[in-house]
SEKOLPA-519243 format. One record per residue: x, y, z of N, C-alpha, C in turn; residue in three letters. Coordinates in pm, whole numbers, plus 50000, padded with zeros to 5 digits. Each point is the difference from the previous one (the first is absolute). Layout:
% residues N
XYZXYZXYZAla...
END
This chain:
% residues 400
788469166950288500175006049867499805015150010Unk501005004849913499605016950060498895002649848Unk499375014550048499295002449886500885007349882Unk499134995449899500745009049853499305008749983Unk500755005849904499645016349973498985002749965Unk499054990649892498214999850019499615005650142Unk499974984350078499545005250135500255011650101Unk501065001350029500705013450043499455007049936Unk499945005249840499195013749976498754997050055Unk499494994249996498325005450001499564998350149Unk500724992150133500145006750083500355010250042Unk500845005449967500125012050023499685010449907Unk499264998849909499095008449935498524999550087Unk499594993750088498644997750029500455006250144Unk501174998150066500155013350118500325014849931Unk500775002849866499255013049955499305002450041Unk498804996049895498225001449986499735001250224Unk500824994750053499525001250119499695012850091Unk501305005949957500565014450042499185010149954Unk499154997149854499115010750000498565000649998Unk499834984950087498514994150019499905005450177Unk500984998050048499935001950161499475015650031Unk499024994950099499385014550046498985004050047Unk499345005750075498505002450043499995005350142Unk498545003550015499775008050107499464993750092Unk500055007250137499434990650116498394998449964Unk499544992950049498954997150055499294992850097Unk498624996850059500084994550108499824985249985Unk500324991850092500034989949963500424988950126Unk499964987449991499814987650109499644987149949Unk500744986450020499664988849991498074995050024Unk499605004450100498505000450007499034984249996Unk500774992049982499944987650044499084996549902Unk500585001449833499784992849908498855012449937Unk499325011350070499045008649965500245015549958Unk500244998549852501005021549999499065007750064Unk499044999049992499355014150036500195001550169Unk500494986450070500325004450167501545005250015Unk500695002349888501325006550017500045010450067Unk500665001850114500295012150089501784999150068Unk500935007349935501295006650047499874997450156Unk501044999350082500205000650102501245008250020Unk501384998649912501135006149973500385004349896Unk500915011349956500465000649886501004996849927Unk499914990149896501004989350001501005005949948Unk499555016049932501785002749981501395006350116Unk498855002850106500625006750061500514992550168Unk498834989349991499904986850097501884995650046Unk500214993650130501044990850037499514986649990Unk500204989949914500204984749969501104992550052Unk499634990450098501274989750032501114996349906Unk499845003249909500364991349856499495001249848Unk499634992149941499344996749881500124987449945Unk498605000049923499854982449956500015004749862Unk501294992749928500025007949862499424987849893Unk499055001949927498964990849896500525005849873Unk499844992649888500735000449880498774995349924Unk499965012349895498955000449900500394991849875Unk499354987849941500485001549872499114995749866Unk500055006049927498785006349919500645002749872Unk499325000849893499895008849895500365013550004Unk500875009450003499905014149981500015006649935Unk500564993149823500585005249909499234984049925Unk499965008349827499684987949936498775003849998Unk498844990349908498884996949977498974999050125Unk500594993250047499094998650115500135007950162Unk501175011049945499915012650081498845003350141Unk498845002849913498785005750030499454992950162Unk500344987149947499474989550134500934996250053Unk501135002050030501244996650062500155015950105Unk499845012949961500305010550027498414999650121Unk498954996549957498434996050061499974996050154Unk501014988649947499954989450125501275005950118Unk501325007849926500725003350048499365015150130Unk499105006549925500185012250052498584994450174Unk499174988049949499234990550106500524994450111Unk501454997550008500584994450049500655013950104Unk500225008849931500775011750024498945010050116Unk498924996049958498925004250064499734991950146Unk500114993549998499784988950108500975000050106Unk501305000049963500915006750085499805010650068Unk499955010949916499485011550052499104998350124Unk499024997849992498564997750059500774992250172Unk501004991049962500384991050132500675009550084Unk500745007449896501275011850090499525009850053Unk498475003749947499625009750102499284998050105Unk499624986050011499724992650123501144996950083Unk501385006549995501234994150096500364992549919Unk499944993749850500934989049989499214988350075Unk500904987549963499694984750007501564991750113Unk499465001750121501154997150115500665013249994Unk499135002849990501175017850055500605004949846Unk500244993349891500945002149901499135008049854Unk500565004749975499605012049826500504989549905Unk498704997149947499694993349851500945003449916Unk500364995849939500985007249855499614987049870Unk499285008949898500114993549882501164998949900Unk500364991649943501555004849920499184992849849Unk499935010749876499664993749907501324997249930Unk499794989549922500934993249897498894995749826Unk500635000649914499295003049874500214983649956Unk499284993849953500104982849957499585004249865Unk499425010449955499894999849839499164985349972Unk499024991650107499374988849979500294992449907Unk501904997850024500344990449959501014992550082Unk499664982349968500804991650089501705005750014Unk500335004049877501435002049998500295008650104Unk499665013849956500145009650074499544995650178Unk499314995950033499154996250149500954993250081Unk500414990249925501354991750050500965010650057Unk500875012649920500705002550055499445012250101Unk498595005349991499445011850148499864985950083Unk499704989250017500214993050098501274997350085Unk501075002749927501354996350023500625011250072Unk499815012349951499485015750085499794999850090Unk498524996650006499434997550139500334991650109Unk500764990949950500514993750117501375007650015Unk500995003749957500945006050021500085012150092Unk498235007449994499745011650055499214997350138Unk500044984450016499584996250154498415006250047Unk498914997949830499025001750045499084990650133Unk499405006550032499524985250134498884995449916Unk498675008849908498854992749873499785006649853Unk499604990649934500085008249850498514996849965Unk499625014849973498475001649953500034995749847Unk499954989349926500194997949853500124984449977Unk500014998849914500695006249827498355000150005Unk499935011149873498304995949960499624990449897Unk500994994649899499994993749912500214986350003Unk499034990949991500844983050027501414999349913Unk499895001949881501754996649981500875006250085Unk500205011950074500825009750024499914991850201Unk498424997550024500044992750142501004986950013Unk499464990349914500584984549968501315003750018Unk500945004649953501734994750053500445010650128Unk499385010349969500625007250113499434994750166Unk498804996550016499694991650105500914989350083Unk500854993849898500574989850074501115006350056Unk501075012449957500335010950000499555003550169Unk499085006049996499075006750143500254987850111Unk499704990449959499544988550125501664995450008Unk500704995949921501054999250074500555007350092Unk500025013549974500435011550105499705004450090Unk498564990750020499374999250123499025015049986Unk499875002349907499365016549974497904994849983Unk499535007850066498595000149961499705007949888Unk498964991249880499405001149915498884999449999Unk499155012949951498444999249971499505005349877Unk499514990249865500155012649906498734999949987Unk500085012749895498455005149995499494992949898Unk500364997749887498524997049875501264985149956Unk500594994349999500884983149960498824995050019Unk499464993549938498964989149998499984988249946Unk501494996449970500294985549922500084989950146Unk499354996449998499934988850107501264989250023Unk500975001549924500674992950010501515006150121Unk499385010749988500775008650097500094994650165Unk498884997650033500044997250118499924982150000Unk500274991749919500264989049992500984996649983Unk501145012550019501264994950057500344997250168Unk498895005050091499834996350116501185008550083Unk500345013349972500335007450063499165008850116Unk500934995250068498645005150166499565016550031Unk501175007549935499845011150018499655009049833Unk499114991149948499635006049886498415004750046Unk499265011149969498765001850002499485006649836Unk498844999349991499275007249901499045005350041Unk499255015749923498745004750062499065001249927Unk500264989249870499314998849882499524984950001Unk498864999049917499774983349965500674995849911Unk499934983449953501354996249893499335001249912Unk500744995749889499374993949913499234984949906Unk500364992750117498894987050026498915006050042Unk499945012550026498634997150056499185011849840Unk500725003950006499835014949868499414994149863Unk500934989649970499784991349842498624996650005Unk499574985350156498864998449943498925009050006Unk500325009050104498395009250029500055006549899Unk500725002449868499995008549894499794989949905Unk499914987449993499934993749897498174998050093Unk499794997250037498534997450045499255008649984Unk500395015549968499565009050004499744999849813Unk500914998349968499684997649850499094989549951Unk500174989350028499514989649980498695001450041Unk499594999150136498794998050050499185013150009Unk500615012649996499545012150040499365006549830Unk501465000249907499735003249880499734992149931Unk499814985050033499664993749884501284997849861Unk501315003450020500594995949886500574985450023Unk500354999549853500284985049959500824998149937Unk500235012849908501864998949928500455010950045Unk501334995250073500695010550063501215007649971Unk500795011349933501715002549996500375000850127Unk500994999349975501365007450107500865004449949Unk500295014950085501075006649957500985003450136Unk501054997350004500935001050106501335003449963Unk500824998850092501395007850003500744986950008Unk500644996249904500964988950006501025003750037Unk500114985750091501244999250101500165006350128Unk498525000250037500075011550097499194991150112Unk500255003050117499984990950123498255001950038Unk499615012249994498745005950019499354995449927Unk500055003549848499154999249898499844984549954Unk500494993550015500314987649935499204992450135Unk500255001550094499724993450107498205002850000Unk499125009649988499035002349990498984996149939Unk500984997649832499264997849904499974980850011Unk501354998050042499604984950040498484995350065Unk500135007250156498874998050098498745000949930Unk499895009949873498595002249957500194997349903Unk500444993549924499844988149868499404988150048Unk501184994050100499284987550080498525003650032Unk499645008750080498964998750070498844999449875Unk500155013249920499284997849876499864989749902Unk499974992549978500844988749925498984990650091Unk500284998850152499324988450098498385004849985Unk499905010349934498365007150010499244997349897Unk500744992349910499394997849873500755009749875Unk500475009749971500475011849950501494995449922Unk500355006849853500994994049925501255016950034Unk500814995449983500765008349992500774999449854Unk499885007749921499714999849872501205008049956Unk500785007650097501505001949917500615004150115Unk500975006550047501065004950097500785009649914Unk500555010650037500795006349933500875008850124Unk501284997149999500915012650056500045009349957Unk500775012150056500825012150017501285001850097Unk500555008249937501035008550062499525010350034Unk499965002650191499935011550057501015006149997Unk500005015749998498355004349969499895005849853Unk498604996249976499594996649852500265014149932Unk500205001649860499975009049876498725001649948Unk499584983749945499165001649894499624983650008Unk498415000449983499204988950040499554994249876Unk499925006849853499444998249913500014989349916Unk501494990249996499934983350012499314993550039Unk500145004550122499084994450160498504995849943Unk499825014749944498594999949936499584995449902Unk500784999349904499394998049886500264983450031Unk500674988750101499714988049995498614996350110Unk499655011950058498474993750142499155004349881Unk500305011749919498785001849872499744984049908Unk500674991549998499904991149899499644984750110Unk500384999050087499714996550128498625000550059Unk499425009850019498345003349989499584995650148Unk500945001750139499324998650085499185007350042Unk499074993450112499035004750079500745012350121Unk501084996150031500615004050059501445004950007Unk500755005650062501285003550001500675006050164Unk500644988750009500555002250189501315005449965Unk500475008650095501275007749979500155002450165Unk501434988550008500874998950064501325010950041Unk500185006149913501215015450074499705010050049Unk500815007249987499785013550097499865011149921Unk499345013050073499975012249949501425004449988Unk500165008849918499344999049859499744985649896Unk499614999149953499524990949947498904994049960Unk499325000750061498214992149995499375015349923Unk500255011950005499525011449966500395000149849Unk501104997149954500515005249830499104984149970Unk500394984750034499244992049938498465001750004Unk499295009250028498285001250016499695008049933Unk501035012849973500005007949902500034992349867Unk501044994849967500184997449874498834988449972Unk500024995050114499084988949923498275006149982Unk499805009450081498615005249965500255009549846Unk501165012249987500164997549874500154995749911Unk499644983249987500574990749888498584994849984Unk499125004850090498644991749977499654991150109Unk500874992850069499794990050031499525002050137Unk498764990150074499145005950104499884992050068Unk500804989950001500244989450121500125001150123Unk499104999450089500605002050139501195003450048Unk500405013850095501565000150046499624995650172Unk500944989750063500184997150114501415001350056Unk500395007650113501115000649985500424996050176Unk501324993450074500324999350096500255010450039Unk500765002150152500035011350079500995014849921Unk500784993149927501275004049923498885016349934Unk498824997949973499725012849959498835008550056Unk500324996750164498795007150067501005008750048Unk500155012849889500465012250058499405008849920Unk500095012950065499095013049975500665002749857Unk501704996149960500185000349881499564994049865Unk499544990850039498954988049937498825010349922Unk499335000250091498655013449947500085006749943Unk501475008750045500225015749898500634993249862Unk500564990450026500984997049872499114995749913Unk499194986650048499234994449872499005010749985Unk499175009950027499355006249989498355001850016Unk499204997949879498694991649911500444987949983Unk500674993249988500634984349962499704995750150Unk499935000250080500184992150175498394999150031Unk498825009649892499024996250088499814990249965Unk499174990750109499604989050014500794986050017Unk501115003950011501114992350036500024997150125Unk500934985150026499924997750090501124997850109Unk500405000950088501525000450082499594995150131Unk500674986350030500464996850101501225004250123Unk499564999550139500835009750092500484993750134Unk501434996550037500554998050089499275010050176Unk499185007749950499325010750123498515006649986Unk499255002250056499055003249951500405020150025Unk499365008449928500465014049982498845004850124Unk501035004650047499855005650186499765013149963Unk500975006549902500255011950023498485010550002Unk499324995749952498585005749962498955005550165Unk500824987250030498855001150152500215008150102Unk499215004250041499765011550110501104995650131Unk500444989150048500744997850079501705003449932Unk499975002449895501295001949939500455015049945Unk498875007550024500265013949957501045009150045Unk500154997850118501555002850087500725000449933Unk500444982949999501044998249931499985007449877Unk498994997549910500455001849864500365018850022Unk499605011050077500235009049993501235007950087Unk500954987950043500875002250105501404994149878Unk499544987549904500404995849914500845013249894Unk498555004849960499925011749904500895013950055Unk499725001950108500605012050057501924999649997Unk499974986350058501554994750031500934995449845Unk499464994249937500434999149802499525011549919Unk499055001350020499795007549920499254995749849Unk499064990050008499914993249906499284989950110Unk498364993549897499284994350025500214985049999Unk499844992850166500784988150017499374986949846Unk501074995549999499764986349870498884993150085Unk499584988149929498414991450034500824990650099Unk501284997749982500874992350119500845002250056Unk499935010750054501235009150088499484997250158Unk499014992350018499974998250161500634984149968Unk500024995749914500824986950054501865001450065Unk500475010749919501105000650054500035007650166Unk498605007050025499355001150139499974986250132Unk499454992149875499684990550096500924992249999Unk500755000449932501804990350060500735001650106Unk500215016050007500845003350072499044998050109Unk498914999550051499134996850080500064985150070Unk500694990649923500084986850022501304997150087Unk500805008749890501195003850102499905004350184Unk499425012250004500125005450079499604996450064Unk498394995149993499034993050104500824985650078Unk500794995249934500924987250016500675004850098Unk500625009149986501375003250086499365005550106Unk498845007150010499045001050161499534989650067Unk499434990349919499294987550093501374989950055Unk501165002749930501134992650061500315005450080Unk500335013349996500445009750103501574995749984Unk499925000149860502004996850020500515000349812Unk501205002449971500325002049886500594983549962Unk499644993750061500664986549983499234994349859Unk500465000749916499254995249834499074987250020Unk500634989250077499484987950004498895004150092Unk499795003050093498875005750110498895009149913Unk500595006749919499325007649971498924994949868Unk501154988749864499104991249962498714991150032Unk500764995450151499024994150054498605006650055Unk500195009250059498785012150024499005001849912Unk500545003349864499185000949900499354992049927Unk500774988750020499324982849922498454997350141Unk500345010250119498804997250077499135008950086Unk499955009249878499335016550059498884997949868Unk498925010650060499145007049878501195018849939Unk499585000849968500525012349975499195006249948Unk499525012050005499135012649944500705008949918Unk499225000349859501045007049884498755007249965Unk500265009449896498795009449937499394992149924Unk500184983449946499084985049908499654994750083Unk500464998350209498834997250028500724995550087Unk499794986850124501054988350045500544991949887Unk501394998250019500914990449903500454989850131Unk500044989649983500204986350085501044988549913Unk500874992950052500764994749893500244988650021Unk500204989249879500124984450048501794997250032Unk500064990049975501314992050053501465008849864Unk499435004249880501105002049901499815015550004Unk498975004550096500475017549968498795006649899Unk498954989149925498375003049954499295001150084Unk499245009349896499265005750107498664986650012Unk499344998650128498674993750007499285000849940Unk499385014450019498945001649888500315008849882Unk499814991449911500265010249881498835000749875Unk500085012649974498125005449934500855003849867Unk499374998849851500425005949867498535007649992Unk499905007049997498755010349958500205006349838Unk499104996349926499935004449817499855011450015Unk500225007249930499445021949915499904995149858Unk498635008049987499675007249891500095009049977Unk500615005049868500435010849997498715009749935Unk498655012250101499395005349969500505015150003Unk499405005949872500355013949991501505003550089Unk500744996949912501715000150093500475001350069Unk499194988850115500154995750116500164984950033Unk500644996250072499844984750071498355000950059Unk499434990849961499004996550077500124985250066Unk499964996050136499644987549986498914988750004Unk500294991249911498934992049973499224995850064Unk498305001150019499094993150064499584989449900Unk500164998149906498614994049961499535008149873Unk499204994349903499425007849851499245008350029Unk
END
């Protein structure tokens, strides 16, 4: 099917936006074996001879609502390359990122998948969005193309049993209940809302996992309510959890989003607990909701690295090279292309199937730590770590 003129524009409106995002200055830098601060250049990759090139295909958000974390993960990924090419490259060959804009939607994703195979990528760092991952995946694996995305966490993704699918995120089987336990047993609630994004592969899928689990804990779930991303105006929203009277309120979508519903609902009075999935552990989260986010709570696909003394490198090699202070998940699109690459060394060959296989039986060292993976491309171990939101910051949760 070819694309229509929807799709076509806003692909190629999101390589616009590309042309005047591209850019930055050298700095120093090296793979470092999962550790930024041991980054050390050996060559200069602009000026370096490469056997070749291994060309990887970004696909992300670039444009649209969810811009912010699509552009995050893109410029992580972009970074990581870097870092390999001035080590010589990976078999002799210069990294090349190629972004493509999915506007984190299935429609659109379908046809940058169709792109990407046309453009004879050999892996695609993406989709970040489960709707936008889910069709274009089958897409990837037919073409024999490696896939690793960064934040897809609908579990149903890799229960299509594609061999060359990876993730560098936990699902969301595992997300629902540790967030519904966290409510339940941690906060003590007992009547619960939900607010989510209907029809949406992510959101819907989440709020399932942690209804069930809540629900098995003793706990009522006392209304559900959709949206259309991305939201206007919450004040429906509100004025039915105001009459509703839970203890609580879990929110299933993405930033933007969890920020205007906390607003409005703290301006309406209402002081119900906010709990929210990974969808709003971004630095935009904080600034947006403002005074409304303290004491709130957000669940996270990563625990926030960026803070720690082993990451200061990066974050100031980050800063120097964008120009602009890295997002709370811009090393995941780090640690993809890392999955990639590390693959195609322990095979010692570009052969996709070899190289799947490598990685279904390596540790790998990323800036979250070792990632290890089972039979569908999940990861082994997978950790959800809570934030509280103190003085407008993520904090994470110990304990009262």
């Amino acid at each position: 099917m070819m694309p229509n003129k929807k799709t076509t524009a806003r692909i190629l409106g999101g390589m616009a936006l590309l042309s005047i995002l591209l850019g930055g200055s050298l700095a120093g830098c090296g793979p470092g074996e999962g550790r930024p601060e041991a980054v050390r250049c050996t060559v200069d990759p602009d000026t370096y001879r490469y056997q070749g090139e291994i060309v990887i295909g970004y696909a992300g958000p670039l444009t649209g609502s969810q811009a912010a974390v699509g552009i995050d993960l893109w410029r992580g990924a972009e970074l990581a390359a870097r870092h390999y090419n001035c080590q010589g490259g990976v078999l002799g060959r210069k990294v090349v990122i190629v972004p493509l804009d999915d506007q984190a939607d299935g429609e659109v994703a379908v046809e940058v998948a169709r792109q990407f195979v046309a453009q004879k990528v050999y892996a695609v760092v993406g989709h970040y969005s489960s709707g936008a991952t889910m069709p274009a995946s089958s897409i990837y694996a037919q073409a024999g193309i490696l896939e690793v995305t960064t934040m897809a966490s609908n579990p149903d993704i890799s229960r299509q049993g594609f061999r060359t699918f990876f993730r560098v995120c936990p699902v969301d089987s595992v997300q629902g209940p540790v967030d519904a336990e966290f409510a339940v047993r941690t906060l003590g609630a007992r009547r619960i809302a939900i607010v989510y994004i209907g029809g949406d592969t992510y959101s819907e899928g989440l709020r399932a996992e942690f209804a069930r689990r809540a629900q098995e804990l003793g706990a009522t779930i006392v209304a559900a309510y959709p949206y259309v991303d991305p939201p206007v105006d919450f004040s429906e929203v509100v004025a039915h959890l105001k009459a509703d009277a839970p203890d609580l309120v879990f929110f299933s979508g993405y930033y933007p989003g969890g920020d205007l519903l906390l607003r409005q609902m703290r301006a309406s009075g209402l002081t119900a607990t906010f709990l929210s999935g990974d969808g709003s552990f971004e630095y935009g989260f904080l600034r947006d909701a403002g005074r409304a986010a303290e004491g709130a709570y957000v669940s996270s696909l990563f625990p926030d690295i960026l803070s720690r003394p082993e990451m200061a490198a990066w974050v100031r090699e980050f800063r120097e090279r964008y120009r602009y202070q890295p997002g709370i998940n811009s090393p995941a699109g780090y640690a993809a292309v890392q999955v990639i690459l590390e693959g195609i060394q322990r095979a010692g060959t570009l052969d996709v199937e070899k190289v799947a296989e490598a990685i279904h039986n390596m540790t790998i060292e990323t800036p979250y730590g070792p990632l290890r993976y089972d039979e569908k491309g999940d990861l082994l171990e997978q950790k959800i770590p809570i934030f509280v939101v103190k003085e407008g910051r993520f904090v994470e949760w110990e304990g009262p």
